[in-house]
VOPAGU-2260 file (C-alpha; in pm, 1 decimal, decimal comma):
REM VOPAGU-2260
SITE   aa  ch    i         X         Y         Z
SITE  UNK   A    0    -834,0   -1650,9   -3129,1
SITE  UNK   A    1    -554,2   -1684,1   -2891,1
SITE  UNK   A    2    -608,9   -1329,2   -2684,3
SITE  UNK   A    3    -290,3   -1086,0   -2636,0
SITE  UNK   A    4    -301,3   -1099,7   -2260,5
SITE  UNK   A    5    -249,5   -1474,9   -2228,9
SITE  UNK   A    6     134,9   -1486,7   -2361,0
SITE  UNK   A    7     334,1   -1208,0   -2152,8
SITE  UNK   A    8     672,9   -1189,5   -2109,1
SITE  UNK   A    9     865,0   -1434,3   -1958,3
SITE  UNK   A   10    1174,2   -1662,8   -1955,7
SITE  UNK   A   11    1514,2   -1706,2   -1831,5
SITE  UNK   A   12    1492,7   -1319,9   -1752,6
SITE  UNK   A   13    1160,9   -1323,0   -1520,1
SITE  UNK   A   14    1380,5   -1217,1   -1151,9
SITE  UNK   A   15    1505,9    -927,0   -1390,0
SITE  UNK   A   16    1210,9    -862,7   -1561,0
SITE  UNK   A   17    1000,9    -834,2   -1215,1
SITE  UNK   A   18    1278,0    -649,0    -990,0
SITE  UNK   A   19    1145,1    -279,3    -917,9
SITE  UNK   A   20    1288,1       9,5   -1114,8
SITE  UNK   A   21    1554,8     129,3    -858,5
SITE  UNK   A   22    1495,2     559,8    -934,6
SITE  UNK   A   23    1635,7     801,3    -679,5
SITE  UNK   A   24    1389,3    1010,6    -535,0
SITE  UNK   A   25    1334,9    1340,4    -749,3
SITE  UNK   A   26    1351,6    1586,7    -525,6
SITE  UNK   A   27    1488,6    1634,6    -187,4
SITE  UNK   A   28    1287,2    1597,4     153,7
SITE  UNK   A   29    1112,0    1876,5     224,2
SITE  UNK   A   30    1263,2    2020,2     562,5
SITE  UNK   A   31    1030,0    2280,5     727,2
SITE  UNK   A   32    1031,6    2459,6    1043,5
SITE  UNK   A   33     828,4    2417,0    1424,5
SITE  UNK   A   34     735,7    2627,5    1630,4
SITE  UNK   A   35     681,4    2499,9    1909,3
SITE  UNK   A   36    1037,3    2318,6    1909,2
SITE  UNK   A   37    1179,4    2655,2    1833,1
SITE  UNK   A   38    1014,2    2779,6    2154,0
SITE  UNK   A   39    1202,2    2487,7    2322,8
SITE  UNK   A   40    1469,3    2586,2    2208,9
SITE  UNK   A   41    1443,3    2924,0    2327,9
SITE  UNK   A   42    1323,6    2829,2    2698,7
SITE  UNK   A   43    1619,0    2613,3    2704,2
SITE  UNK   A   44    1825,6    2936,2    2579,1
SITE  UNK   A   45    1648,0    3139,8    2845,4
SITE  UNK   A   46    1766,2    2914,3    3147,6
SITE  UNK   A   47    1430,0    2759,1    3150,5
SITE  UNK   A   48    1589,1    2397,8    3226,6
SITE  UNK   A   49    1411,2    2044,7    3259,5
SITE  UNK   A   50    1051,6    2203,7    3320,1
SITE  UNK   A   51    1054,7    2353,3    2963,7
SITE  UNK   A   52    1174,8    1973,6    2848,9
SITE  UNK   A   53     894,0    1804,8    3063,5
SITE  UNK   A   54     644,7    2074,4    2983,2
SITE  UNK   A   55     701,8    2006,1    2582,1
SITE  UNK   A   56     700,8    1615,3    2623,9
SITE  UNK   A   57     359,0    1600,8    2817,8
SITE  UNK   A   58     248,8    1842,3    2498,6
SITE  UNK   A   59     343,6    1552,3    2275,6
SITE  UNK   A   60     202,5    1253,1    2477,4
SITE  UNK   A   61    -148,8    1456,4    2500,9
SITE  UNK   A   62    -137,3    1555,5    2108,9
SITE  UNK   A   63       9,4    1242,5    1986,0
SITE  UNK   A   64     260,5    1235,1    1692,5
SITE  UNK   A   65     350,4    1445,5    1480,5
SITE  UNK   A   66     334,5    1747,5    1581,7
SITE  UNK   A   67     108,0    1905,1    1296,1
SITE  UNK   A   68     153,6    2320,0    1256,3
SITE  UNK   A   69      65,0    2603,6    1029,5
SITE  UNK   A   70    -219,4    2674,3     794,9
SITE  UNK   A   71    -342,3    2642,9     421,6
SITE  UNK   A   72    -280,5    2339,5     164,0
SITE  UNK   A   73     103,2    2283,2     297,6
SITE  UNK   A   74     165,1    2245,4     699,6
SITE  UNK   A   75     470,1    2130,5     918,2
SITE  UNK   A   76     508,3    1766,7    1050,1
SITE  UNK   A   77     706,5    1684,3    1349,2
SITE  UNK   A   78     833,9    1380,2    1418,7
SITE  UNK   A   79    1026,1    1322,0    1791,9
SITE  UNK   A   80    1202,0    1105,7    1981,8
SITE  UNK   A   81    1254,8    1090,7    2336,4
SITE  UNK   A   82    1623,9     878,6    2453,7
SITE  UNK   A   83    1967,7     810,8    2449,9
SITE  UNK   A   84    2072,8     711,8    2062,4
SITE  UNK   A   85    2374,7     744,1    1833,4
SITE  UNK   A   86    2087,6     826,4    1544,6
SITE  UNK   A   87    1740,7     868,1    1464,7
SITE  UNK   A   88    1562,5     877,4    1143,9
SITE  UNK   A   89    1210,3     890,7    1043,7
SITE  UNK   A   90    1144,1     657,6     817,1
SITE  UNK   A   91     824,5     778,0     562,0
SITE  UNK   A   92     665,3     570,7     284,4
SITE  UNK   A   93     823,9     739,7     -47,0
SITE  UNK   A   94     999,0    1028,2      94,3
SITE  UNK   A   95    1291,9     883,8     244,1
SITE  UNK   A   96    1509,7     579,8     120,0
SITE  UNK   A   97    1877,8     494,7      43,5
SITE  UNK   A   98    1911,4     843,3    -159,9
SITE  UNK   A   99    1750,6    1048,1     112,4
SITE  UNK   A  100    1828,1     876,2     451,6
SITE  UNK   A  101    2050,6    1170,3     530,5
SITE  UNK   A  102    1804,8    1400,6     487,5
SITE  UNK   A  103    1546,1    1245,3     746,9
SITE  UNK   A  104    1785,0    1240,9    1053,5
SITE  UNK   A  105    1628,4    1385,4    1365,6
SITE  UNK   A  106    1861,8    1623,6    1562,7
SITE  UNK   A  107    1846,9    1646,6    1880,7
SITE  UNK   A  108    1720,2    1925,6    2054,0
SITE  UNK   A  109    2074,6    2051,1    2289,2
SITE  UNK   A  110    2107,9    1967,1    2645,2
SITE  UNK   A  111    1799,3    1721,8    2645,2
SITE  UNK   A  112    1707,9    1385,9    2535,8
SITE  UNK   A  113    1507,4    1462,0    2282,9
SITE  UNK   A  114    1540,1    1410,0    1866,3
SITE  UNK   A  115    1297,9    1642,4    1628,0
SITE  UNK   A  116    1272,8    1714,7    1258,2
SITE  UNK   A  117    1007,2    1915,8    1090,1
SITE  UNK   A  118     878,5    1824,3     710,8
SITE  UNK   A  119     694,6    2019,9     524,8
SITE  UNK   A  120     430,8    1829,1     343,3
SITE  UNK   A  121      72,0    1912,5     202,1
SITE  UNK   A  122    -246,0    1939,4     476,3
SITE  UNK   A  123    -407,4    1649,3     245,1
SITE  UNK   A  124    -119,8    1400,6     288,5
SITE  UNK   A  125    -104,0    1074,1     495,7
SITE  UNK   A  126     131,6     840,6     512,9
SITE  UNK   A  127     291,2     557,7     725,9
SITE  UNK   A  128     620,6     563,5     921,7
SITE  UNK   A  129     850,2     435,9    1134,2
SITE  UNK   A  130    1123,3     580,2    1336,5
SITE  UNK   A  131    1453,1     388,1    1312,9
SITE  UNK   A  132    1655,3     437,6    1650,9
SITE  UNK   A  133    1985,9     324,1    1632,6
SITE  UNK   A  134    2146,4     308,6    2005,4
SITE  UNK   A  135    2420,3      45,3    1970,1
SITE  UNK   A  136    2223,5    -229,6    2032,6
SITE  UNK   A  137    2080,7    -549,8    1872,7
SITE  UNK   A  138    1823,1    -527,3    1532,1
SITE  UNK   A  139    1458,0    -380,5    1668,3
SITE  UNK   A  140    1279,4    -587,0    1365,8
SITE  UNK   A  141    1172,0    -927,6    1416,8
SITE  UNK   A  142    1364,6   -1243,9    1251,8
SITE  UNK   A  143    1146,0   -1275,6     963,1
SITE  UNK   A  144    1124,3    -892,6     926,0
SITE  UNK   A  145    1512,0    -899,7     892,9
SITE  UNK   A  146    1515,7   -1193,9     612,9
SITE  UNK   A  147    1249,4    -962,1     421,0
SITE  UNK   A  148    1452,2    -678,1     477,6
SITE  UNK   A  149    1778,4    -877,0     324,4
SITE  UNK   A  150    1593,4   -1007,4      26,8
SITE  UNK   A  151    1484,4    -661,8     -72,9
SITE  UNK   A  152    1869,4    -561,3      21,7
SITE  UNK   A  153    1963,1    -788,8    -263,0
SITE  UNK   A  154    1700,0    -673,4    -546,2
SITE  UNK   A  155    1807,6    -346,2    -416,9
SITE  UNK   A  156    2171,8    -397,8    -513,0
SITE  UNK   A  157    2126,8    -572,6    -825,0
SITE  UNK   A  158    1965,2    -249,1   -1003,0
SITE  UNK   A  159    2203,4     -18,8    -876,4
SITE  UNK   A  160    2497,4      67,4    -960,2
SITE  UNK   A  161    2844,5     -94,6    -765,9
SITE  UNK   A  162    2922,4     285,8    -589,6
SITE  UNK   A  163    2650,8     295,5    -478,2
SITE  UNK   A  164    2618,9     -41,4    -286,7
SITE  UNK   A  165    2753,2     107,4      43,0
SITE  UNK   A  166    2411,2     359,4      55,3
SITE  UNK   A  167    2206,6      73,6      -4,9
SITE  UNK   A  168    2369,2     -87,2     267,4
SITE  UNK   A  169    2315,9     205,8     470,2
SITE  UNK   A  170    2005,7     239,5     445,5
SITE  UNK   A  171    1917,7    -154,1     464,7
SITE  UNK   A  172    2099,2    -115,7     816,8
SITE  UNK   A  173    1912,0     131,2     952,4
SITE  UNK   A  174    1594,6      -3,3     860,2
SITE  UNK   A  175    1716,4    -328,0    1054,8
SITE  UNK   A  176    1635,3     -41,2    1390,3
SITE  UNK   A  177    1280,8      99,5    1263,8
SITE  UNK   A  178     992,5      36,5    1525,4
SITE  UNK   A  179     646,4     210,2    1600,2
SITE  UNK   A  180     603,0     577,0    1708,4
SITE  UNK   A  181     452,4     519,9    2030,3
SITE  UNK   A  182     308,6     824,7    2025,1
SITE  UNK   A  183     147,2     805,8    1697,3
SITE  UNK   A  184    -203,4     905,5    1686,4
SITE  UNK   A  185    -258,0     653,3    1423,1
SITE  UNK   A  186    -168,0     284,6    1359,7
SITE  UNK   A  187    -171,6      86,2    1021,6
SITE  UNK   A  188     -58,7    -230,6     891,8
SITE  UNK   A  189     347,6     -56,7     794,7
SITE  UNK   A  190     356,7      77,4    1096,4
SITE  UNK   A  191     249,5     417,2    1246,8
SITE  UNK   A  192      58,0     659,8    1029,4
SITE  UNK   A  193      12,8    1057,8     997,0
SITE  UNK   A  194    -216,4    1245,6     833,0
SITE  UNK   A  195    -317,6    1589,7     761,6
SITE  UNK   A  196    -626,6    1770,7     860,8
SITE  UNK   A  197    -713,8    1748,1     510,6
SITE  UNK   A  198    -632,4    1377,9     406,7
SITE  UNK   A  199    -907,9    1199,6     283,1
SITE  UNK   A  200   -1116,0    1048,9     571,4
SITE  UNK   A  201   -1198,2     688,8     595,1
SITE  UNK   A  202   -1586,0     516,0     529,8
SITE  UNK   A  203   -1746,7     556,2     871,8
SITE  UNK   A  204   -1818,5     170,9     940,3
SITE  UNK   A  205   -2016,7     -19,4    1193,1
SITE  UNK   A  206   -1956,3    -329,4    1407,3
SITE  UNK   A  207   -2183,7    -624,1    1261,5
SITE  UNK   A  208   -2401,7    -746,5    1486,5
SITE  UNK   A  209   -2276,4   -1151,4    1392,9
SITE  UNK   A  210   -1949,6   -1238,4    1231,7
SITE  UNK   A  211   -1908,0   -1377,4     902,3
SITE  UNK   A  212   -1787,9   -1755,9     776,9
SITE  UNK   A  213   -1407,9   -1773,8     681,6
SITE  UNK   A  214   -1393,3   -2090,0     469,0
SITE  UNK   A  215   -1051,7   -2243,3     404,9
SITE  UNK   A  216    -998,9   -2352,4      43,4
SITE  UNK   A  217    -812,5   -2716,9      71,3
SITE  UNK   A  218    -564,0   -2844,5    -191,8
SITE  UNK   A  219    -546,8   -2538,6    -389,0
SITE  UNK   A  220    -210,7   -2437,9    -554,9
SITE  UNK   A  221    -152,3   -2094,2    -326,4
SITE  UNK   A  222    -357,3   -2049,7      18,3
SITE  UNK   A  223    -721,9   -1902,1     -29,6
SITE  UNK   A  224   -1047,6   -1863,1     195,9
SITE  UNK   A  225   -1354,2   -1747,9     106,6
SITE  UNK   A  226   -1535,3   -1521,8     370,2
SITE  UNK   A  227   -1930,3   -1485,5     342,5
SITE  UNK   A  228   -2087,6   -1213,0     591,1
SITE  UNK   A  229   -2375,3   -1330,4     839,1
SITE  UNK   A  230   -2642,1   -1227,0     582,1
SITE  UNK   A  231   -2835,0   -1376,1     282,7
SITE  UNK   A  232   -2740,3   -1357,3     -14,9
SITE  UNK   A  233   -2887,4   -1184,8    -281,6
SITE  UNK   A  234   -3218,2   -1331,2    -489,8
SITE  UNK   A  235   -2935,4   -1406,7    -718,5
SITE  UNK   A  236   -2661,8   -1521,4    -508,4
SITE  UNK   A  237   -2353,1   -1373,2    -360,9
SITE  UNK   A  238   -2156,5   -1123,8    -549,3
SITE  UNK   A  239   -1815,6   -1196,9    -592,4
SITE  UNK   A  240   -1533,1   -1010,3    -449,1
SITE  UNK   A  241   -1150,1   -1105,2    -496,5
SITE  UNK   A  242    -905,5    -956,3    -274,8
SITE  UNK   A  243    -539,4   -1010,3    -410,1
SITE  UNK   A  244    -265,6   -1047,7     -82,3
SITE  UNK   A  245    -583,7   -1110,3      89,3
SITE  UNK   A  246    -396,0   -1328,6     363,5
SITE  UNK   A  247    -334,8   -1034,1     544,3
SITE  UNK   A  248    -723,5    -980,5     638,7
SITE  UNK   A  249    -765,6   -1389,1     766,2
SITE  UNK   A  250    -569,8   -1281,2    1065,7
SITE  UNK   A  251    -813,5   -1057,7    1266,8
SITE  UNK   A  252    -909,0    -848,4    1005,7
SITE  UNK   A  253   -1249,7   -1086,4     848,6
SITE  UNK   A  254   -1489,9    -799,1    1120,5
SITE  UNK   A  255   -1320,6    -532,8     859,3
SITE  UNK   A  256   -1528,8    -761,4     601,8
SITE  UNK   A  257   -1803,7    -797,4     811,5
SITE  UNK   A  258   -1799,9    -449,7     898,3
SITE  UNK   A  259   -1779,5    -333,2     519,9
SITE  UNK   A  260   -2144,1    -561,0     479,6
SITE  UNK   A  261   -2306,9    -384,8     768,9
SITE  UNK   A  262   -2179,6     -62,3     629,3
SITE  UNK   A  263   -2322,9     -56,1     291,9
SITE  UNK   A  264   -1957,2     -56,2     131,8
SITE  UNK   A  265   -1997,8    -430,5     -29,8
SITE  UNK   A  266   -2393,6    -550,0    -103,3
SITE  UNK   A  267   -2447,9    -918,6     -22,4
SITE  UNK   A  268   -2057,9   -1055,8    -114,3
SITE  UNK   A  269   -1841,9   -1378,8     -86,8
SITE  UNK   A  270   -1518,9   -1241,5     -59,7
SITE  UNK   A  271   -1213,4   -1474,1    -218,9
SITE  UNK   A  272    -881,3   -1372,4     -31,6
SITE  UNK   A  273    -582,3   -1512,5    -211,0
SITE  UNK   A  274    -207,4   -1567,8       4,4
SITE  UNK   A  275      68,8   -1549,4    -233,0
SITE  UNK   A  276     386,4   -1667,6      15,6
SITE  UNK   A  277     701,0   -1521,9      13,5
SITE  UNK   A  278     793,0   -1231,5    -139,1
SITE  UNK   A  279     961,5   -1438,7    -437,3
SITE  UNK   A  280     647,6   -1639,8    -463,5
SITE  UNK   A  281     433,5   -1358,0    -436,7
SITE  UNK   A  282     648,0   -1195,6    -736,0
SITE  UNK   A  283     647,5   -1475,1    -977,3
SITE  UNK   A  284     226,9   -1517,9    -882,0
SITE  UNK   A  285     124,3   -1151,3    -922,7
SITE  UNK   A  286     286,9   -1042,0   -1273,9
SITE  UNK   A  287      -3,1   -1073,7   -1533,0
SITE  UNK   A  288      13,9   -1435,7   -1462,7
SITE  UNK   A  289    -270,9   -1629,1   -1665,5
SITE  UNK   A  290    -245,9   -1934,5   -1423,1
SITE  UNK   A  291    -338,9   -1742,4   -1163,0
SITE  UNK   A  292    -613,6   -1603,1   -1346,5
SITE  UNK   A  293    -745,1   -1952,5   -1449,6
SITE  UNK   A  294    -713,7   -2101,5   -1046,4
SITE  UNK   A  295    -935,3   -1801,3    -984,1
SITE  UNK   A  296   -1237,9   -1874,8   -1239,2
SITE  UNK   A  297   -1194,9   -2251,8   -1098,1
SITE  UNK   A  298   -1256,7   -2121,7    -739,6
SITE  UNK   A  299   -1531,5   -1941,8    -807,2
SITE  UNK   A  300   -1668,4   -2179,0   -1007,3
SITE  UNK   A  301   -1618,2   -2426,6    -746,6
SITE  UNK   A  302   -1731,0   -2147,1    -495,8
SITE  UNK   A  303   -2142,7   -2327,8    -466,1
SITE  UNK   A  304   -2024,0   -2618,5    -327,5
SITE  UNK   A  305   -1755,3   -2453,2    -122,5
SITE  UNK   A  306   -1989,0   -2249,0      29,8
SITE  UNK   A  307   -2329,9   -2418,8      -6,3
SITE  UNK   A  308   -2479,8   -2146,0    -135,5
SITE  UNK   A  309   -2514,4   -1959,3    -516,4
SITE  UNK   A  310   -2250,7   -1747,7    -679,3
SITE  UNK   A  311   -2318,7   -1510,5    -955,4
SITE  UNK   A  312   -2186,7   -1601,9   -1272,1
SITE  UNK   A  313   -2255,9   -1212,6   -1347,3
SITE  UNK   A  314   -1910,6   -1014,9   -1459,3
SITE  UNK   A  315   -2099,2    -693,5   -1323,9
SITE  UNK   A  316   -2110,4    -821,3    -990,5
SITE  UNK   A  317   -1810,4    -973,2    -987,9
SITE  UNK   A  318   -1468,6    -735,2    -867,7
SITE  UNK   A  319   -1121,7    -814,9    -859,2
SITE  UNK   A  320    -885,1    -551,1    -644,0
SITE  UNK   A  321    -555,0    -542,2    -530,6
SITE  UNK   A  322    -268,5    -333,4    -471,5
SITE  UNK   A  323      92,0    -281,3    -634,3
SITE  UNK   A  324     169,6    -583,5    -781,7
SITE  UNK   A  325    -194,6    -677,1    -683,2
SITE  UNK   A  326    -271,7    -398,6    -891,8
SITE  UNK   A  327    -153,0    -453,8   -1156,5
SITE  UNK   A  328    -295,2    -832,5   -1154,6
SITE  UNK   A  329    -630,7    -675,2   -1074,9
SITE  UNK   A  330    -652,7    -506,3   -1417,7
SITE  UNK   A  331    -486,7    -755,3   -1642,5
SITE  UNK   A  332    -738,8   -1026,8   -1514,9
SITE  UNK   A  333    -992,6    -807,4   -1608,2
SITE  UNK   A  334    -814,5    -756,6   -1958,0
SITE  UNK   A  335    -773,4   -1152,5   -2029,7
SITE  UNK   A  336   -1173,7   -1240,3   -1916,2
SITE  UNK   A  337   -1351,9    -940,8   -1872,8
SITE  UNK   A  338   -1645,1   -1141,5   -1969,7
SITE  UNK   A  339   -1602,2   -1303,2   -1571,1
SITE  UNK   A  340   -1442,0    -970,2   -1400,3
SITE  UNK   A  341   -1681,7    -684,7   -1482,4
SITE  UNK   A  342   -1528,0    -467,9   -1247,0
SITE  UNK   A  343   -1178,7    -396,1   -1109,0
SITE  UNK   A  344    -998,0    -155,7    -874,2
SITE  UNK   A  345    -646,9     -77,5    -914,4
SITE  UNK   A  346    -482,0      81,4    -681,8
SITE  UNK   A  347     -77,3     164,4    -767,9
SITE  UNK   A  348     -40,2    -102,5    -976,1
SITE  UNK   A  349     307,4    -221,0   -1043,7
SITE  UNK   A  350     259,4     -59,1   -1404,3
SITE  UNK   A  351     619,6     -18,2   -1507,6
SITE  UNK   A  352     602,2    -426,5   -1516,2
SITE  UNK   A  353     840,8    -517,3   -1655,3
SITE  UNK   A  354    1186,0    -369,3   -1573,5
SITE  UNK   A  355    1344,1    -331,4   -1926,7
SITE  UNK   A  356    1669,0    -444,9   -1738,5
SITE  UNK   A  357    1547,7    -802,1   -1794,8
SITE  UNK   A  358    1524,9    -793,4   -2196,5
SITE  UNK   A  359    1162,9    -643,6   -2271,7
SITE  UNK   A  360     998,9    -315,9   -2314,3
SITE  UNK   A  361     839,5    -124,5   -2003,8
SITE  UNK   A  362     442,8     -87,3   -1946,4
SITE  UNK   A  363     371,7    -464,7   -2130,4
SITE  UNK   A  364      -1,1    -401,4   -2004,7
SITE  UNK   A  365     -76,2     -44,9   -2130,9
SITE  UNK   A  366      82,0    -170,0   -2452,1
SITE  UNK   A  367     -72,5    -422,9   -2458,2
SITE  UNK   A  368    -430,4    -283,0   -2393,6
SITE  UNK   A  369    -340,7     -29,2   -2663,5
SITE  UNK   A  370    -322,1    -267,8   -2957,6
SITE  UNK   A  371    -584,0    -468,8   -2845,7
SITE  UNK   A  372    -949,1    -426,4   -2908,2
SITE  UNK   A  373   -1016,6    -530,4   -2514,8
SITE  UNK   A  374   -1364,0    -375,0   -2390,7
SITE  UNK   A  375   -1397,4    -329,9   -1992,2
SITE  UNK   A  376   -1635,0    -256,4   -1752,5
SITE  UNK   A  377   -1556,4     -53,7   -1467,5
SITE  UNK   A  378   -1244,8      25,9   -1355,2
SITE  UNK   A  379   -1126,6     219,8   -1038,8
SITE  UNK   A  380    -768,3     325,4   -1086,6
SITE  UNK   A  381    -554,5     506,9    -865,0
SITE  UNK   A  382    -196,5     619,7    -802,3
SITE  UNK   A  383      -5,7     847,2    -564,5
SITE  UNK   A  384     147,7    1207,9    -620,0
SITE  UNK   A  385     454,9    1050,2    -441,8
SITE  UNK   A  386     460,4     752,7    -646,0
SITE  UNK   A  387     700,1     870,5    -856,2
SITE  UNK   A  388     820,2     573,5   -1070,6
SITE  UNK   A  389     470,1     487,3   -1097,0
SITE  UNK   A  390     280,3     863,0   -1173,8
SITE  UNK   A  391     324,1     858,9   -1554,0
SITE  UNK   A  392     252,7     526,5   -1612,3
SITE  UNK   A  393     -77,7     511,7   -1448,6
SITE  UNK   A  394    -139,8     854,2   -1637,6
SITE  UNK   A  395     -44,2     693,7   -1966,9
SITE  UNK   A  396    -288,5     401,9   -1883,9
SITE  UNK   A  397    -546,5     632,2   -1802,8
SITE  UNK   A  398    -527,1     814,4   -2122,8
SITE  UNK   A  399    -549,2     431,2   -2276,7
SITE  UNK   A  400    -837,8     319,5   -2106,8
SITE  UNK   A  401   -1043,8     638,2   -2154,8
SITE  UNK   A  402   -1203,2     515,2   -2442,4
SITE  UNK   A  403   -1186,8     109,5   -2373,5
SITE  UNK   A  404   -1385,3      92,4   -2045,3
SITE  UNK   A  405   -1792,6     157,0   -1999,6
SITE  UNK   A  406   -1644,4     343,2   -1658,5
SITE  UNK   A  407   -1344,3     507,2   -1543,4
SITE  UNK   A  408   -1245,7     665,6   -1228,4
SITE  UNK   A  409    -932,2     780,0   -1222,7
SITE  UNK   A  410    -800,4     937,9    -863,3
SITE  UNK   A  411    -493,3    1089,8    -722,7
SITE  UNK   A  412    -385,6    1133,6    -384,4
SITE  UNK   A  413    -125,3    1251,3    -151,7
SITE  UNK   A  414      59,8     999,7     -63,2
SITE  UNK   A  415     293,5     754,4    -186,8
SITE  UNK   A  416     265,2     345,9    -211,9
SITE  UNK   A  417      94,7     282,6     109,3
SITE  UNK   A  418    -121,9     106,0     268,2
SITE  UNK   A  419    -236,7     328,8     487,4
SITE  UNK   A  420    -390,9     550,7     153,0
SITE  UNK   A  421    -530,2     238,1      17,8
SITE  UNK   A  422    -694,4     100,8     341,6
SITE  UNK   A  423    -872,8     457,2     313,7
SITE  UNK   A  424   -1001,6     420,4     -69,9
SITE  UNK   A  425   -1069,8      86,7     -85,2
SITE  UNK   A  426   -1408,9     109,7      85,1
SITE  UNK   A  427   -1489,5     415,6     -99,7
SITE  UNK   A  428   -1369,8     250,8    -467,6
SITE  UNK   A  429   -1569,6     -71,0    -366,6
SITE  UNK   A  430   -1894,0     107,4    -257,2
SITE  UNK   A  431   -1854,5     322,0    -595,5
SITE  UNK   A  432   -1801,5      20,7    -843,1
SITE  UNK   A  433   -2063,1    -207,1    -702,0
SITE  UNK   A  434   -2343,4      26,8    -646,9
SITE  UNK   A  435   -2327,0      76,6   -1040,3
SITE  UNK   A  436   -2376,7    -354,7   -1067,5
C-alpha cells in the first residue's frame, strides 16, 4: 500500500505553494515607558548637560543592552543607540516587519546623541535583534546578506498586494542597515539577543575534554557530515541523530555537539547534519519531500562504513529535528517511516505548508495525519506565542496527534520564530526524547 505521505503536493505551482503566508502582524508593538531615560530626560531639563549624557551611557555599557525595568510577568525593554543617524529602528524577531517598522523607530533623546525606545514585553520573553542605523551611508549587511535580503524582497512582494509594494520596500531597505547591538549582553546566530529574567534558561553544558570526528559525506546529492563525539559507542552502536540545516553547526559549532555528549543532553550519538544551499534550494528540499527522506535512510544505512563503527537500526534511538521548514520535514519523515524515525522534535514547523495561493489546501500534513492511520513514537513539538501565522496550526496538529503518538510534548514559549528560543530547547527536547529510548 502506497502510504499518504509519499505523494504531496506539487507541480507547476511549487514557488507558490512554498512562499510564506504574507499576514500583517495582529496587533501593534507594544510601546512602554523607562525610567531611567525619563530621568535623562529630566537632568537634561534641569540644566544637567553632558555629565547626565555620559553618566547614562557608562550605565548602559556596564548593564549591557536592553535596558530591562519594572516588575511581575510584563517588564520594559530598552533598546539605544549612541550616534549621528537620519533613523534608527530596532529590528525584533516577530514584532516588527514591513507593517510595523514605524512603530519600532528609536527617538532620540533631545540635545544628545542618543536614540531610545522602550517595549513592553513579558519577563519570560527572549528574542533576537538587530538595530538598523540608517546614516546616509553605504548597506551595513554583507554582499551575500544583501542577495538574501532581495530574494526574500521578491517572495515578499509576490503575496502582497501592489499598494502595498512601497512598505515592503521600506522595510527591505532598512534592513539593508541592520547590524549587532554592541552592547548586547547576549549574542546568537540572527544577531544580538534579549531576554527576560524569566526566559527559559539554557542546559548548563560542559567543555569535552577531546573533540569529536566531523566526517564529510562525498558524492551525496545535498552536503552532509556525520559528527561522532570522542566516546564509544553504545553496546549497541551509536544512536542516530539528524539535524536538518545542520550546515550551520560544521562551522565552529561541532564542541556544541561535543559539549551536548559530555553534558548528558545526547547518550552515545552519530549526529547526521544535512546543508540544504540556497534559500531556493533549501525550499524545494525541506517541504515534505520523500527524496529527501529516502537519501536520509541511505546515509544511515551507509553510516557503518562511513564511520567504521555500528549504527542502530533501532527507530527509538533514532531522532530527526529541525526547525521551520526543518520542522516541518522533521515530523513528516517521521509520518512516511516511523518504523526508522522513532522520535522527532519539531520546533515551529512551517505548518501552514502549503500557501493555498499556489492551488492546494493549507496544513497538507495535519490533514494528512488526520485521515491516515499513521502511529508515532515520540514527538517534541513546539511553537511560539509570537508566531502568529503559525500558533493555530501547531495547536490544530497537536489536537491531531494527541491520540496518534505513544508521546507528546507539546510546549509554548515567548518568543517568536527564532533561533535564539530554539538554541535554548533543543538540548532540553533532545535530553527529554532520548532518555525515554
Amino acid at each position: 500500500m502506497v502510504s499518504p505521505f509519499a505523494t504531496p503536493p506539487a507541480g507547476a505551482s511549487a514557488r507558490a505553494l512554498s512562499i510564506p503566508p504574507h499576514v500583517a502582524r495582529p496587533a501593534a508593538v507594544p510601546h512602554g515607558r523607562s525610567a531611567r531615560v525619563e530621568a535623562l530626560r529630566a537632568a537634561l531639563a534641569a540644566g544637567a548637560g553632558r555629565d547626565a549624557v555620559e553618566a547614562f551611557w557608562a550605565e548602559v555599557t556596564e548593564r549591557g543592552t536592553p535596558l530591562v525595568e519594572g516588575t511581575g510577568p510584563v517588564r520594559d525593554y530598552t533598546f539605544v543607540h549612541r550616534g549621528a543617524a537620519r533613523r534608527v529602528a530596532v529590528v525584533v524577531n516577530k514584532l516588527v516587519d514591513d507593517t510595523t517598522f514605524t512603530e519600532a523607530l528609536l527617538e532620540p533623546v533631545a540635545g544628545t546623541d542618543v536614540w531610545a525606545l522602550t517595549l513592553r514585553l513579558g519577563a519570560g520573553w527572549r528574542g533576537s535583534y538587530t538595530l538598523a542605523v540608517d546614516d546616509g551611508g553605504a548597506p551595513s549587511v554583507t554582499a551575500s546578506a544583501q542577495a538574501v535580503l532581495e530574494q526574500r524582497r521578491a517572495r515578499s512582494r509576490a503575496v502582497t498586494e501592489p499598494e502595498r509594494h512601497a512598505a515592503v520596500d521600506a522595510w527591505y531597505d532598512l534592513l539593508l542597515h541592520t547590524r549587532p547591538d554592541p552592547h548586547a549582553r547576549e549574542r546568537g546566530r540572527q544577531g544580538s539577543v534579549a531576554s527576560g529574567p524569566e526566559a527559559p534558561r539554557p542546559v548548563p553544558l560542559l567543555p569535552a575534554p577531546r573533540a569529536g570526528r566531523l566526517v564529510p559525506v562525498r558524492g551525496g546529492p545535498r552536503p552532509a557530515w556525520w559528527h561522532v563525539p570522542a566516546v564509544e559507542p553504545g553496546p549497541d552502536g551509536w544512536d542516530v541523530l539528524v539535524l536538518l540545516d545542520g550546515e550551520q553547526r560544521v562551522a565552529g559549532e561541532t564542541a556544541t555537539l561535543d559539549a551536548w555528549s559530555a553534558s548528558g543532553v545526547l547518550p552515545p550519538t552519530a549526529t547526521l547534519l544535512l546543508g540544504h544551499g540556497p534559500l531556493e534550494d533549501r525550499v524545494a528540499d525541506l517541504t515534505c519531500n520523500p527524496r529527501l527522506v529516502a537519501d536520509v535512510l541511505r546515509l544511515v544505512d551507509d553510516a557503518p562504513g562511513t564511520l567504521g563503527a555500528p549504527v542502530t537500526r533501532n527507530p527509538r534511538r533514532t531522532t530527526i529535528a529541525g526547525q521551520s521548514l526543518g520542522g516541518l520535514t522533521a515530523l513528516y519523515a517521521q509520518c512516511l517511516a516511523p518504523d526508522r524515525f522513532g522520535v522527532s522534535v519539531c520546533q515551529s514547523g512551517s505548518l501552514w505548508w502549503p500557501n493555498p495561493a499556489g492551488g492546494e489546501p493549507a496544513e497538507w500534513l495535519t490533514r494528512t495525519i488526520a485521515r491516515s492511520g499513521v502511529r508515532l513514537g515520540r514527538v517534541h513539538l513546539e511553537v511560539g506565542r509570537g508566531e502568529w501565522v503559525l500558533l493555530e496550526p501547531t495547536r490544530r496538529l497537536r489536537a491531531v496527534l494527541a491520540d496518534r503518538c505513544e508521546a507528546l510534548r507539546y510546549e509554548e514559549y515567548d518568543g517568536g520564530h527564532d533561533a535564539a528560543c530554539w538554541e535554548t530547547s533543543l538540548p532540553h527536547a533532545l535530553r527529554r526524547v532520548t532518555a525515554a529510548r
